[in-house]
N, C-alpha and C positions, 0 to 999 in steps of 0.2 A: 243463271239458275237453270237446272234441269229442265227442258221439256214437257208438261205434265203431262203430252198425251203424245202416241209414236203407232206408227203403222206396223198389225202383225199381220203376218200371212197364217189364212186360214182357207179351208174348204167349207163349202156353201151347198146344202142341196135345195134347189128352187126349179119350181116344173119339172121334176121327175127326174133331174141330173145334177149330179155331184159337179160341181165349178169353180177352179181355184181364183184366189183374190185376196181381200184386205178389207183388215177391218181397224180402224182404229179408236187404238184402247187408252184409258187411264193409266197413266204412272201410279206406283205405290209404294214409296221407298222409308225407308225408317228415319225417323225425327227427334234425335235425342235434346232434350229439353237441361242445360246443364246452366244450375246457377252457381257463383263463384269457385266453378273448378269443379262442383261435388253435379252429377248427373240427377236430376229430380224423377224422370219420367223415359221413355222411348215409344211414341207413338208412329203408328204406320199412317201415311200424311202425303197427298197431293204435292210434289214441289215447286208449290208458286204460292207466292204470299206468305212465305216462313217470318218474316220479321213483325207479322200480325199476328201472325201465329200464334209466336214465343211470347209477345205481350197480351195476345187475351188469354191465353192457357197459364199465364202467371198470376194475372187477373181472375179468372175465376178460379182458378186454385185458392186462390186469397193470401198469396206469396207478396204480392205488389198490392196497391191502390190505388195508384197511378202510374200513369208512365215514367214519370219525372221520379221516380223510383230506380229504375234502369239507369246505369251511371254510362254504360256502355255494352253495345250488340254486337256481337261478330254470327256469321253465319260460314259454316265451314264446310265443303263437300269434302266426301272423302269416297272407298270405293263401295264402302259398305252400306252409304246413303251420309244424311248432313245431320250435323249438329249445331246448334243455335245455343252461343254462348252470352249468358248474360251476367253481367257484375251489378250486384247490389247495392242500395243503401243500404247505412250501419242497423235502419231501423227493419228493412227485408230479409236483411242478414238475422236480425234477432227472433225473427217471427219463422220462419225455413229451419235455426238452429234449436226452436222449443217445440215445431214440429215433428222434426227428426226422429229427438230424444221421446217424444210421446207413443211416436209408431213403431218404435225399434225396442227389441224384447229376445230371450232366447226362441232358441227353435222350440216346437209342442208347449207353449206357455197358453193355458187358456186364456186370460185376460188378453193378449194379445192378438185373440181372433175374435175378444167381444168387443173390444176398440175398434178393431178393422171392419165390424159391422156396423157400429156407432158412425164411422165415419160415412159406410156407405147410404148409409139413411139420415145423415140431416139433415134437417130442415132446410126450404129454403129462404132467403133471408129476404125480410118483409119487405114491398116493395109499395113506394108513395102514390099519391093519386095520379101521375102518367097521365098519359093522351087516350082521347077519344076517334073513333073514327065512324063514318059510313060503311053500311055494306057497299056502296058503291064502292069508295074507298078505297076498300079490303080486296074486290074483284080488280081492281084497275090495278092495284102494286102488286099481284099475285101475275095477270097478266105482264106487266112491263118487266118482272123480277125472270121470267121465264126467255122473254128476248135478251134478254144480260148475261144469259148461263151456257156462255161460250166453248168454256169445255163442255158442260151437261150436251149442248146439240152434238158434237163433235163424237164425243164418247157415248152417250149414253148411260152412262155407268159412276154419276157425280151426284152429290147434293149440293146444293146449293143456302144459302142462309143472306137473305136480304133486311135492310134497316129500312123502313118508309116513314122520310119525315113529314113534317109537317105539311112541305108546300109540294109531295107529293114524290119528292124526289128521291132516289136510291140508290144505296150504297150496298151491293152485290158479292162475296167471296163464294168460292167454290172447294169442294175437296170430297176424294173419295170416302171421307167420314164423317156424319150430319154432326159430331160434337166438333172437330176439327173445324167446318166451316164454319158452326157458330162462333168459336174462338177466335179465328182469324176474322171475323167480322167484328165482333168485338173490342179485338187489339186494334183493328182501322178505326172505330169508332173513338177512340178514346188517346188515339197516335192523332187524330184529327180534329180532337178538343171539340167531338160531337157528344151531346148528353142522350145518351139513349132512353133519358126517359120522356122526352119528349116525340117518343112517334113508336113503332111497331114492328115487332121482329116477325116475318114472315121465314118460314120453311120449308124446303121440298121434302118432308120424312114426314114420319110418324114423330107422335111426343113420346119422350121417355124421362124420366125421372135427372137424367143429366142435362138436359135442355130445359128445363125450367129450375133447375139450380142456376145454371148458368145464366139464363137469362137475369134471374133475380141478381144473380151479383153485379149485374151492368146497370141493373135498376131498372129494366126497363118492365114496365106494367102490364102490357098487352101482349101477347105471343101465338102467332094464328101457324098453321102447318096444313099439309095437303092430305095428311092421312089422320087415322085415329091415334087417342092418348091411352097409356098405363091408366089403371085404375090408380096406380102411388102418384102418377105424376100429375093428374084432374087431383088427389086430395093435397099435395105440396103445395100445386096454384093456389087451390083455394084459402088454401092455412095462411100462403103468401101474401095472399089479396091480389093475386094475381087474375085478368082477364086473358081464358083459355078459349081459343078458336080452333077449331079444326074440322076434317074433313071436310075443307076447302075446295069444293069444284066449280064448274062452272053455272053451274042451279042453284049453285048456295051453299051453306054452309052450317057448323053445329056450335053453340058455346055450351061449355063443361062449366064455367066458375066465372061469378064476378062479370054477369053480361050487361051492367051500367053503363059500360064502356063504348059498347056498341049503340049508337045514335039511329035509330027508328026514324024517332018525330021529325030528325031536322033532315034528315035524307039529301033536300034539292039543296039547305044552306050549307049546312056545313060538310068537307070532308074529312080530315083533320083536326080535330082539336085543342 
């Protein structure tokens, strides 16, 4: 697989003089998403971890349900960048083929841009009573999720999207786009027959209205980030019943929706729940 990250030469000015050198950068190459033959998607995409990729970006598309969906992976370079080809079940195939026909319309048809809003705003899908944690918890996976973000040191210029389960332990993707990472964290999650609703998705971005869709469709309940949320994506959580954390530093932290989640009382007992 590509290298995600490569040395460019740049000029530096520092103490009053211009100084040549290097810096290194993230890769950013194009990632077309093709299920049986027909292309679904072409996202600009980190090349590492593309086979997580393709399964949680099919996954929270809501194309698959499982992995065991996927009959077969190919991942393909070419010069243009890679494509990750996936063959379906009969039952992915029927659910992609009455998507298709629903979003496909002539050119200037109004209905057809009130769908394509419909699609952009719904809901996201309701998610079960999930895990509980600690602020301690929260501070400790947020810390351990930052020494994991191998390209993020390297480049500077990555997101990162961590799983923290219950006994504390994390499951890390990275990629130059915070939905991209949550995806391929996702597709690891569910390639490794982990239930994400038992523990908490931690993230280096801001919230935005596609990371708590996306989170709900993996199920997981709890969703903390290092920046602030959308006003749309604090009211999806909470429609969700989703528990929203964010502005994650090292002081502390703010909940937006559903802060049951968050264990006060048991602090020293529990961290995980």
């Amino acid at each position: 697989m590509t290298n995600p990250a490569k040395p460019l030469q740049r000029l530096a000015w520092r103490d009053g003089a211009m100084r040549e050198g290097t810096r290194i950068a993230a890769e950013e190459v194009p990632v077309a998403i093709v299920h049986d033959g027909a292309t679904y998607a072409v996202m600009m995409a980190s090349p590492v971890d593309l086979e997580d990729f393709a399964v949680g970006f099919s996954l929270t598309e809501g194309v698959i349900e499982t992995p065991s969906e996927v009959e077969d992976l190919e991942l393909v370079e070419t010069e243009l960048g890679w494509v990750a080809r996936l063959w379906l079940t009969k039952r992915s195939r029927d659910v992609l083929s009455a998507r298709r026909r629903r979003l496909t319309g002539p050119a200037g048809c109004g209905l057809c841009g009130v769908e394509s809003l419909s699609e952009a705003n719904k809901p996201a899908r309701p998610v079960g009573e999930g895990a509980s944690l600690t602020p301690l918890a929260l501070a400790e996976g947020f810390d351990a999720m930052s020494q994991q973000q191998t390209l993020g040191r390297l480049t500077r210029a990555v997101h990162a999207a961590a799983f923290l389960a219950p006994d504390g332990t994390l499951t890390v993707r990275e990629d130059v786009g915070r939905h991209n990472a949550l995806d391929k964290l996702i597709g690891a999650l569910a390639r490794q027959g982990i239930d994400a609703s038992t523990g908490a998705i931690l993230m280096t971005s801001r919230v935005s209205v596609e990371l708590v869709q996306k989170a709900a469709m993996a199920g997981c309940a709890l969703l903390a980030a290092v920046s602030a949320p959308s006003t749309l994506a604090v009211k999806l959580a909470d429609d969700a019943g989703m528990t929203m954390v964010a502005v994650a530093r090292s002081d502390g932290f703010e909940v937006f929706s559903h802060p049951h989640r968050i264990l006060i009382e048991t602090e020293e007992q529990t961290r995980v729940a």
